[in-house]
N, C-alpha and C positions, 0 to 999 in steps of 0.2 A: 504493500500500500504506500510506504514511505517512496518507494526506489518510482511507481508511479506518478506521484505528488512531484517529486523532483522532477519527473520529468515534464510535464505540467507548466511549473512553475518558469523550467529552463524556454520551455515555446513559448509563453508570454511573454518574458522579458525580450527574447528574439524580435517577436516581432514590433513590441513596444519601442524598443531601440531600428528594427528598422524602418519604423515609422519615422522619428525622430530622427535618422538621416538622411530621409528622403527630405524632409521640412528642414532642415538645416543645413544655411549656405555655403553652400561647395565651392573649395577654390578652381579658379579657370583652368578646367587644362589647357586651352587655346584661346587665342586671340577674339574676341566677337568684334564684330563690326557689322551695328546697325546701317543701311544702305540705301539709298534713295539716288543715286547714280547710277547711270546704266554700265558706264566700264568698271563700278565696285567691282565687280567679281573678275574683271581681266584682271586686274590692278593686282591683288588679295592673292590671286595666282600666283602671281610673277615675284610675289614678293615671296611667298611659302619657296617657292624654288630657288630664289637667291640667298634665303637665311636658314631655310629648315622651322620657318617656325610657322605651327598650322594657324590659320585664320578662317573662322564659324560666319561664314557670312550670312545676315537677315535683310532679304530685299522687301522694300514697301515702298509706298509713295513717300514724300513729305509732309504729308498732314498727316496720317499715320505714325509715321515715325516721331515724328515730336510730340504724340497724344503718347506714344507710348514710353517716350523715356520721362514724358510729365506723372506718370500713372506707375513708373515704378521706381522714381523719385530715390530715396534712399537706398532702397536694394538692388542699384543698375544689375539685370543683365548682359551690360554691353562695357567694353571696351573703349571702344572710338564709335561715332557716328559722322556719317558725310554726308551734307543737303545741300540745300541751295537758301541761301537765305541769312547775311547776319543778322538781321531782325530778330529773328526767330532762334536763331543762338544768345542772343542776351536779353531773351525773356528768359530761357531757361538758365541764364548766368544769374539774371537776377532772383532765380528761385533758388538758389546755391546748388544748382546739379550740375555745373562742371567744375572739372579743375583750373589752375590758373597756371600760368608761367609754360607751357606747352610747347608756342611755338620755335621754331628754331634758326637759328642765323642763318641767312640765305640771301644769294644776290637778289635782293627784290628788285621788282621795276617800279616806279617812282607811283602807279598806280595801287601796286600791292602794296608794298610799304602803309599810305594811306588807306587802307583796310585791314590793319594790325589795329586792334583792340590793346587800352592801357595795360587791363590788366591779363594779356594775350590768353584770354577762357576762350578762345575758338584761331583755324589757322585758314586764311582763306588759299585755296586750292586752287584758283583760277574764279572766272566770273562771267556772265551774259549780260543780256539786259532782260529787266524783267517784261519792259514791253514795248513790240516793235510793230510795225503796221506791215502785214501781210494784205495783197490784193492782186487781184489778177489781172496781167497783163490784158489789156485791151478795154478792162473795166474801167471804175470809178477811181483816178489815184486819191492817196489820204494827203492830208494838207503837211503842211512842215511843222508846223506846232500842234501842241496839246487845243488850244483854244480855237484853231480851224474846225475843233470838229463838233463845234457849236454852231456852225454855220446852218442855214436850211439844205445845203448841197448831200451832206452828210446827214441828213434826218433818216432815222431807220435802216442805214448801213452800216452801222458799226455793231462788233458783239466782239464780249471779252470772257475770260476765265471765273467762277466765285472764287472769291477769294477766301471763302471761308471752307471749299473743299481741296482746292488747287492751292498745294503751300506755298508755291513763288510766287502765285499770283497777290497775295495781299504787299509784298512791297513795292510791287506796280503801285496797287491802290493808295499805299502811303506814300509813295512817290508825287501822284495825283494829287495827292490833300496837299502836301510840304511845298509842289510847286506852285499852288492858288493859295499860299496863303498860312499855311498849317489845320492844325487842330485846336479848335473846329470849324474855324473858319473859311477851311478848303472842301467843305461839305456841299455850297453851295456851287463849286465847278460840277462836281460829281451830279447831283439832283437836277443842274442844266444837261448834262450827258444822258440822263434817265427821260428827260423830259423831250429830249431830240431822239429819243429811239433809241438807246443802246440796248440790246440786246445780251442776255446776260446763259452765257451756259458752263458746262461743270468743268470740264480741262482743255490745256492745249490741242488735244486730239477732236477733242465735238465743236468747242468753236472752229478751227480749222475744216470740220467735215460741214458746217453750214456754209463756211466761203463757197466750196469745192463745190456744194450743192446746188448756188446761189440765194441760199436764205440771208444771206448779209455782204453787203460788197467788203466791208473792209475787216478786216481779224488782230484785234490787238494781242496779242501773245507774247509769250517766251523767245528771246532772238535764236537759241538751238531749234527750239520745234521749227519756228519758221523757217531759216536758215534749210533744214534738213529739209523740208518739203520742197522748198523753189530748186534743192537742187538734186531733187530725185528726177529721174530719166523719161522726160514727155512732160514733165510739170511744166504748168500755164503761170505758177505762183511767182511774184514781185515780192520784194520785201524791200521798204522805207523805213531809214530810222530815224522817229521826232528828234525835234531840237526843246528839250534836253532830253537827253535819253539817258535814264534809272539806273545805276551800275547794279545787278546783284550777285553778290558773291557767291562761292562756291566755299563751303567750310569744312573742316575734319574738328570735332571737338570730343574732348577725354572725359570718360567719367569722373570722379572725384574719388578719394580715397581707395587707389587702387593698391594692391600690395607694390613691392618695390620690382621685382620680377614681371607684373603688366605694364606696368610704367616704362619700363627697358622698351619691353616689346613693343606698348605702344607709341615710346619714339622711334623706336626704327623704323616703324611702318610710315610714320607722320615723314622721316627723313626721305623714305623710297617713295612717297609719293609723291613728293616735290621733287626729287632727281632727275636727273634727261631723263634717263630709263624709265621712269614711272610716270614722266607726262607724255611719254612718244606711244607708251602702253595706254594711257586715257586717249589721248587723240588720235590713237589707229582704230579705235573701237568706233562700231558702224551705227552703235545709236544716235540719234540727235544732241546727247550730252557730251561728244567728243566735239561740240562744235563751240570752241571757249575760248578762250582769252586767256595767256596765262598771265601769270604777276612775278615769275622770275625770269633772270636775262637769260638763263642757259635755255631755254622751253620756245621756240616757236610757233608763232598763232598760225592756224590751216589756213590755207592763201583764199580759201572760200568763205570769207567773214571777211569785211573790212579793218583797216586801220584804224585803230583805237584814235590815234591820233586826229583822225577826220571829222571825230565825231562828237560833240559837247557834253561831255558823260555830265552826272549830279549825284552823289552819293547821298542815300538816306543816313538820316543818324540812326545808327540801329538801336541805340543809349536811350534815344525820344522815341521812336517807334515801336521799338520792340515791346517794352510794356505794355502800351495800346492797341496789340494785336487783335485778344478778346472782344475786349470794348469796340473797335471801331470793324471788325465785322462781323458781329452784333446787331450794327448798325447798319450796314450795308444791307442784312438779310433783311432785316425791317424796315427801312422805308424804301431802298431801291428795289428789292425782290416781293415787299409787300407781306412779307412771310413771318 
C-alpha cells in the first residue's frame, strides 16, 4: 500500500512540476525576430549561415506586430522586431518595451544619421515614403502638392490606406496633420480631403486594386508598393512624388532586459543587417520592400527609385507623433470613416 502511495505521490508531483515548466519562462534557445519585412526571412538566413547562430522568425503585418509586442509587454517573446515606422517604435519606447543604446557606429548618410533617436531605442534600417501618388499613365495626373488635391479636379479620385489597419499608413496620416498645421489643427486638411471624395480602403494592395480597377484615379500609398507595381512587366502605373514627401523609416528594435548572450546575438544581427552583405540580401529580394533607401554610405539605393536628393523629404517627429497614434486614428475611424 505504502510502495503504491509513493508511487502516486511520485506522478503528481511529475506532473505538477511539468506543469510548472511549461508556465515558466524559458531561456531563448534562438534568436526570435518579430517581422513585418518581406526580405526578414532572406536577411535571418544569411545571417544563421554567416554566424551559426539560429534565428525563429515570426512574419505578420505591422499592425499586428506592434499589437502584439504591446500585448506581451513584459514577457517579450521576441528578440528584435523590424517594421516600418519610427512612430510606432517610440510609442512602444514610450511604454518602456524596448531597450536603449542599440544602435551601432556606422557610416551613416546625412539622412540616417537624422533618424537616430537620442536615446537610440530603435535603428532605422533604410526608409520609403509613406505616401506617394500612384496613377495611371494616360489618366488623371495628381497635383505637386498635398493641397492640389482639394481642388474640384480631384473630387472622388483619390483613395488611400486606414491607417488604423495599415501600420505605415498612419504616418502618412500624421505626416498630413504636421504639414497643415499639427495636432489638431491639421484635422481640418484631412475633413476637406473626406469632403472632396477620398476614398478610404484597408492596404497598399486594395487601394492599389481600385486604381487598376478604375474605382479611383489616383492611389496614395507606400513609395515600395507603388514603386513595385509601375515597374512590374505591362504595368500602365505612374508614380508622383508630392512636394513634401513623409520620410518613413524602416526600424530593427530590441526587446528590453535580455540576458547578456541575446544581447551578443542581437547585435550581431542588428551589425549584419546594416552591412553591404545584409542590404545587397534586402534589396535582391523580389518583394516590394526591397525597394528602399538606404541611410549608410556602403549600401546603394536600386537605380528604380529616384534620388533622395531630388526630392523635398519632411520627417515626422516620431517623439510628437508616436504617442498620438491611438488617439488620432480613433479619430480618423470616427469622423472620416463614420464608424
Amino acid at each position: 500500500m505504502r510502495k503504491l502511495l509513493l508511487i502516486i505521490v511520485v506522478a503528481v508531483v511529475a506532473v505538477v512540476a511539468a506543469a510548472i515548466w511549461a508556465l515558466w519562462p524559458q531561456s531563448r534557445q534562438t534568436l526570435v525576430l518579430y517581422n513585418a519585412v518581406d526580405y526578414g526571412p532572406a536577411v535571418a538566413k544569411a545571417f544563421t549561415q554567416q554566424t551559426g547562430i539560429p534565428v525563429t522568425v515570426v512574419t505578420t503585418s505591422t499592425g499586428p506586430l506592434i499589437a502584439r509586442v504591446s500585448a506581451e509587454a513584459g514577457r517579450p517573446g521576441w528578440t528584435l522586431a523590424w517594421f516600418d515606422g519610427a512612430t510606432a517604435a517610440a510609442g512602444l519606447d514610450k511604454a518602456g518595451l524596448l531597450a536603449h543604446d542599440v544602435a551601432p557606429q556606422l557610416a551613416w548618410t546625412a539622412e540616417g544619421r537624422s533618424l537616430l533617436p537620442a536615446d537610440d531605442a530603435y535603428i532605422p534600417t533604410g526608409f520609403t515614403l509613406s505616401g506617394v501618388f500612384a496613377y495611371r499613365r494616360g489618366g488623371l495626373k495628381p497635383p505637386a502638392s498635398w493641397q492640389g488635391l482639394l481642388t474640384p479636379a480631384y473630387r472622388g479620385a483619390l483613395g488611400m490606406n486606414n491607417p488604423a489597419i495599415s501600420g505605415p499608413t498612419y504616418p502618412l496620416l500624421a505626416g498630413l496633420l504636421q504639414n497643415a498645421g499639427g495636432w489638431p489643427a491639421g484635422q481640418k486638411f484631412v475633413l476637406a480631403l473626406k469632403q472632396n471624395g477620398l476614398q478610404v480602403f484597408r492596404t497598399n494592395s486594395t487601394t492599389l486594386a481600385a486604381l487598376q480597377s478604375g474605382e479611383i484615379k489616383i492611389a496614395l500609398v507606400q513609395s515600395s508598393a507603388a514603386y513595385d507595381l509601375a515597374h512590374k512587366p505591362g504595368s500602365d502605373i505612374a508614380v508622383s512624388v508630392p512636394d513634401p514627401a513623409f520620410v518613413l523609416p524602416r526600424v530593427l528594435v530590441e526587446a528590453p532586459h535580455l540576458s547578456a548572450r541575446a544581447q551578443r546575438e542581437a547585435a550581431a544581427f542588428i551589425r549584419f543587417a546594416m552591412s553591404a552583405k545584409g542590404q545587397a540580401v534586402a534589396m535582391q529580394d523580389q518583394g516590394a520592400d526591397g525597394l528602399y533607401w538606404p541611410v549608410t554610405t556602403d549600401a546603394p539605393a536600386d537605380q528604380r527609385i529616384p534620388d533622395p536628393a531630388t526630392l523635398h523629404l519632411q520627417t515626422v517627429d516620431p517623439t510628437r507623433w508616436g504617442p498620438l497614434e491611438s488617439e488620432i486614428n480613433q479619430w480618423f475611424t470616427r469622423t472620416v470613416l463614420g464608424q
